[in-house]
C-alpha positions in Angstrom: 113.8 -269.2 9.4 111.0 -271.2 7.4 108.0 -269.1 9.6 107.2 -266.0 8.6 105.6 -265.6 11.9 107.8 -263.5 13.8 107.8 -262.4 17.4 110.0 -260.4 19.1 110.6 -259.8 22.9 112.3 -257.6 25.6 112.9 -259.1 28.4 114.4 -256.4 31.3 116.6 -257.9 34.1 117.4 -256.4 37.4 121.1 -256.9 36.8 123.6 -254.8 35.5 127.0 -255.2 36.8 127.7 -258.9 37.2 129.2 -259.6 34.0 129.3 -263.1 34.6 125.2 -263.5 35.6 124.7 -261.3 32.5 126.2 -263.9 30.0 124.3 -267.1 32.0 120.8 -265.3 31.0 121.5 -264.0 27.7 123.2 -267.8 27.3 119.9 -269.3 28.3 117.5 -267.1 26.8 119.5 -267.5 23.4 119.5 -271.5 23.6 116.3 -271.8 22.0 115.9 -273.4 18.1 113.7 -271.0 16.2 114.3 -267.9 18.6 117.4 -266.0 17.7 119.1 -263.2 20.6 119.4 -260.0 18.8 121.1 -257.6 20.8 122.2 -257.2 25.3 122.4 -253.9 26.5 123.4 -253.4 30.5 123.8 -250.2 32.7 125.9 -249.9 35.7 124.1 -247.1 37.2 120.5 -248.2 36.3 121.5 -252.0 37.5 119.9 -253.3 34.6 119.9 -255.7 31.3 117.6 -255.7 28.7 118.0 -258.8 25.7 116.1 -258.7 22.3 115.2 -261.8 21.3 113.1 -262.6 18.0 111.7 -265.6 16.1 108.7 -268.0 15.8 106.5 -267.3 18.8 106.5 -270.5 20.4 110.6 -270.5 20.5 110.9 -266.9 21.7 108.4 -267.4 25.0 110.2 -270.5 25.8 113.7 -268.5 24.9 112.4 -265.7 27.5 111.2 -268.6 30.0 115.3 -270.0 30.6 116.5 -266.6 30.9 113.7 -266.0 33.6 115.2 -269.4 35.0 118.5 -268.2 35.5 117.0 -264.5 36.7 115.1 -266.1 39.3 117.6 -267.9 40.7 120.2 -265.8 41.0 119.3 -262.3 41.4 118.0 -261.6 45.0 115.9 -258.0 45.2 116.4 -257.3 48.8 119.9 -256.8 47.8 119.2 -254.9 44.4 120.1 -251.0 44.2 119.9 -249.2 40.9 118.2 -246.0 39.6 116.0 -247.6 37.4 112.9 -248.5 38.8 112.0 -252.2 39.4 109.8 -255.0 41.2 111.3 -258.1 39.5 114.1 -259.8 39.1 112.9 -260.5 35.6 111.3 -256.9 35.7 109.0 -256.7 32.4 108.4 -259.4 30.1 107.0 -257.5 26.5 105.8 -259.5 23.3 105.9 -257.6 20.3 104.5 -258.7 16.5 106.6 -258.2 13.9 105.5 -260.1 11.1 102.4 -262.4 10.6 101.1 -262.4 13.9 99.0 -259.9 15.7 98.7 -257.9 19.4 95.7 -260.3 20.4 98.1 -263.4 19.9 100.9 -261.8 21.4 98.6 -260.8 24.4 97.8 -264.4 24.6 101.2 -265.5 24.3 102.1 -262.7 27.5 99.5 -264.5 29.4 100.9 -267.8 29.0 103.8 -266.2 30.0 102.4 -265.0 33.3 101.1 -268.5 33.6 104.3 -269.9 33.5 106.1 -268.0 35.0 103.9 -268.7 38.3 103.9 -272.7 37.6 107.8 -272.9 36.8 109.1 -270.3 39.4 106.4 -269.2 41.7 106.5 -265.8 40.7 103.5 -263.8 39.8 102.8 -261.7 37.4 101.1 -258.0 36.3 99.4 -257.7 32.9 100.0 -254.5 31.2 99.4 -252.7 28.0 97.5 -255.0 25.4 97.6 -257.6 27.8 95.8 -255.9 30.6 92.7 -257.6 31.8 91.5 -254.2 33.6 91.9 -250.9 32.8 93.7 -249.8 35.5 96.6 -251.7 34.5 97.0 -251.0 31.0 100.1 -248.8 32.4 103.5 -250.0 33.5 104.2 -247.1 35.7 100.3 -248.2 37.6 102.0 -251.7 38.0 105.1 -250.6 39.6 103.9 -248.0 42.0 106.5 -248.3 45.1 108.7 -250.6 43.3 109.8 -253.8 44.8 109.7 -252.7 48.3 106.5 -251.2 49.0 103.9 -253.5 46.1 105.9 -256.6 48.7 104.1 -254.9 51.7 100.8 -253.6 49.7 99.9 -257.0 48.6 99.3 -257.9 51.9 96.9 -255.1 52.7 95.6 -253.9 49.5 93.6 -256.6 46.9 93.5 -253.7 44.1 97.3 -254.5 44.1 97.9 -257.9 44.1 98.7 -259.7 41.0 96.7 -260.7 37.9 98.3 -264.1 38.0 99.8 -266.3 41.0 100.2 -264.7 44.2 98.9 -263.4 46.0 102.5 -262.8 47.7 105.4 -261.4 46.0 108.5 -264.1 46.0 110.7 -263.4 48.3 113.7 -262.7 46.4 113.0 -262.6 42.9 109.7 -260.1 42.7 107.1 -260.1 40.7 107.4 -259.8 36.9 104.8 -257.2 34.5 104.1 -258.6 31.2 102.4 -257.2 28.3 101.8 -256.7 24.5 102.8 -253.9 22.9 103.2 -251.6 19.7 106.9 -251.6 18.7 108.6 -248.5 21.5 111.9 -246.5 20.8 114.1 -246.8 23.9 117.2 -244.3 24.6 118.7 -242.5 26.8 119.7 -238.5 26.2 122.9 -238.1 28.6 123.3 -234.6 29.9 127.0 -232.8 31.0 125.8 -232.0 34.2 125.4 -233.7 37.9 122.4 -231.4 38.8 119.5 -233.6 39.1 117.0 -231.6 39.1 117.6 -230.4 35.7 116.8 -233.6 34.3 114.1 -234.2 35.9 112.9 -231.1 34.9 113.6 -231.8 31.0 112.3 -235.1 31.9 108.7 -233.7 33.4 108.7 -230.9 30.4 108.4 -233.6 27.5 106.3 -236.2 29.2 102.9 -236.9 28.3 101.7 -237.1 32.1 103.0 -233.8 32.9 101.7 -232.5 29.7 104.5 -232.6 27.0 104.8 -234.9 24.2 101.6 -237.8 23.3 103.2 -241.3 23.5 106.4 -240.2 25.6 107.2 -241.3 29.3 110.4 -239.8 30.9 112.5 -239.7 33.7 115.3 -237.8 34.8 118.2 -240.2 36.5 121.8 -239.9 37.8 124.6 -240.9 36.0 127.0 -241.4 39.1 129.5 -243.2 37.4 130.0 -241.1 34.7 129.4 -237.8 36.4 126.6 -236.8 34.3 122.8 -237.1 34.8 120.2 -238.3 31.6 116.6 -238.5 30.1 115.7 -241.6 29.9 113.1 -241.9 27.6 109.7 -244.6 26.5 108.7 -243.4 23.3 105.7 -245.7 22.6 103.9 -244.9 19.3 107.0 -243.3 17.1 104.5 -242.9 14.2 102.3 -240.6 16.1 105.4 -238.8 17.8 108.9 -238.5 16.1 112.0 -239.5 18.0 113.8 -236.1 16.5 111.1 -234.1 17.4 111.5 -235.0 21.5 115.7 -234.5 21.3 115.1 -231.2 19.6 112.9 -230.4 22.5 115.0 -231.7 25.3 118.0 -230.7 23.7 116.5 -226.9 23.7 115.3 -227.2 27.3 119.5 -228.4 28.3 120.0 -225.2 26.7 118.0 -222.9 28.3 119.6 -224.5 31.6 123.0 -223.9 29.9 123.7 -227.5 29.5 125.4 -229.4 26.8 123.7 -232.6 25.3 126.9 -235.1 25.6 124.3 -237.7 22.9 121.6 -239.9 23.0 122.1 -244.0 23.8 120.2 -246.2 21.9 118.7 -249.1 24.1 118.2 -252.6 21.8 116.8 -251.9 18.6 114.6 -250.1 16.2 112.7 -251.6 13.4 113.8 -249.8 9.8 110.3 -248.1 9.7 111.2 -245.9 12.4 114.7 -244.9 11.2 114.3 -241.8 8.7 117.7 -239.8 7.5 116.3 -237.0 10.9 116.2 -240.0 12.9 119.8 -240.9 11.7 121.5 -237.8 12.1 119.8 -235.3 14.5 120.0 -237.4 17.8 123.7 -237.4 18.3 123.4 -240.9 18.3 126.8 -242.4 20.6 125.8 -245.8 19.7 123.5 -246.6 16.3 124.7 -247.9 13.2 123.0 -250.6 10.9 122.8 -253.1 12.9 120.7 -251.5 15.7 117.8 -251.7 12.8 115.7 -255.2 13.9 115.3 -256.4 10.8 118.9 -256.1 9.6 120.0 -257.9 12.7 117.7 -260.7 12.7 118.5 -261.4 9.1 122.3 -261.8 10.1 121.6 -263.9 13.4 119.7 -266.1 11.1 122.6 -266.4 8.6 125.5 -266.3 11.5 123.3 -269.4 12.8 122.1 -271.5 9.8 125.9 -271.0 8.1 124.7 -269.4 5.1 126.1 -265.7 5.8 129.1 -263.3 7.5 128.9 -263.1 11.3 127.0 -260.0 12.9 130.0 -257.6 13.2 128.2 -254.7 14.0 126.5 -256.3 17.0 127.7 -256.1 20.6 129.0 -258.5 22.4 127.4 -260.6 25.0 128.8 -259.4 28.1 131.7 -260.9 29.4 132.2 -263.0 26.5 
């Protein structure tokens, strides 16, 4: 990559289980010259993909704009169940700087975004985070109060919820999609050997800044049906000012006090190598990080897997299905 003016971007899809769709959008949004897929993680349970992509900032929001193409056509809401919650078929949309660019161009960049993903697709779209044009909005869980099903009927009745862009009616099958621009955030999971519920959500509402744990953490507490467990699943959005470690040491002593066993911790997409101390490495119980869940060491190999100039990316996953 000539640019030194990297983006990267998360795009989370409300599909998890067909294998098939799965492939079509991480296909599309990886079709892009300049914008390089990094790394497709899906969940049965939570119905969900999430793709990073990274690269030169004009590449990547076209990159995330096929995918959305695909989403959009394809996945209809009304038939959508999952534990994770969601009003979009393309759910969120982030923007991230990585290098040479800032969080006011990447909040520009998430408006276009919004723009065009009302002029390309008719759906609207919710400003979050850096991207937020009122307060009010600055957080996702704000944005999707009632998921999918209620925000279609508040619309309607309620102007303090109706998009920032497009609208003001949600499409009918496809949502509406929140985008934003954010700090770099740690997403995992922490799986729990037990089917109780409610003591995840417990651990979840103990370490949670908005029930008064942990600044920078946001938490729930989900079923794992197909496993037979249950999970924290965890936002942690400023890993400088709150260590990963730190939360697993606490959730892991709360499963205790309960008198359940940790089963490990699930790394969703990828960290950048600032983030990952030797603590990081070995206290988590990680089930699924190795080198190549570091951002930087994975872009560097896409980058060489594409331009022919190094090894393939071994240590990444698969593309669904493929």
């Amino acid at each position: 990559m000539t640019s030194k003016r990297v983006v990267e971007c998360v795009p989370n899809f409300s599909e998890g289980r067909d294998l098939e769709l799965i492939r079509s959008i991480a296909e599309a949004t990886g079709s892009v010259r300049g914008a390089y897929l990094l790394d497709e993680e899906h969940d049965v349970d939570h119905h969900r993909c999430v793709l990073t992509v990274a690269g030169e900032p004009e590449a990547v929001l076209e990159a995330a704009l096929r995918g959305a193409a695909v989403a959009v056509e394809r996945i209809d809401l009304n038939r959508h169940r999952g534990v994770h919650p969601r009003i979009g078929a393309l759910d969120v949309l982030p923007f991230i700087p990585v290098s040479g660019v800032s969080m006011e161009e990447c909040a520009e960049l998430a408006h276009r975004a919004a723009s065009e993903m009302w002029r390309r697709f008719r759906v609207p779209c919710y400003l979050y985070e850096a991207a937020a044009r009122s307060g009010d909005r600055r957080n996702l869980e704000a944005v999707r109060k009632g998921q999918f099903e209620r925000l279609r009927d508040a619309v309607k009745e309620d102007p303090t919820r109706r998009p920032d862009v497009g609208g003001p009616e949600l499409h009918p099958t496809a949502g509406a999609t929140a985008v934003s621009a954010r700090k770099f955030l740690i997403a995992w999971n922490v799986w729990l050997r037990t089917e109780d519920l409610t003591v995840s959500q417990e651990i979840a509402r103990s370490v949670r800044q908005s029930s008064g744990g942990f600044p920078f953490v946001k938490a729930l507490g989900l079923p794992l049906r197909s496993r037979g467990m249950t999970q924290v699943s965890l936002n942690l959005t400023d890993f400088e000012r709150t260590s990963a470690p730190m939360v697993f040491d606490a959730i892991a002593a709360e499963a205790a006090r309960h008198g359940v066993e940790v089963e490990g911790s699930e790394l969703i997409g990828l960290v950048p190598r600032k983030a990952v101390s030797q603590e990081f490495r070995e206290n988590l119980r990680w089930m699924n990080f190795n080198e190549g869940s570091i951002l930087e060491n994975r872009l560097a190999l896409k980058i060489a897997e594409r331009d022919g100039t190094g090894e393939r990316d071994s240590s990444a996953p698969k593309v669904s299905g493929g």
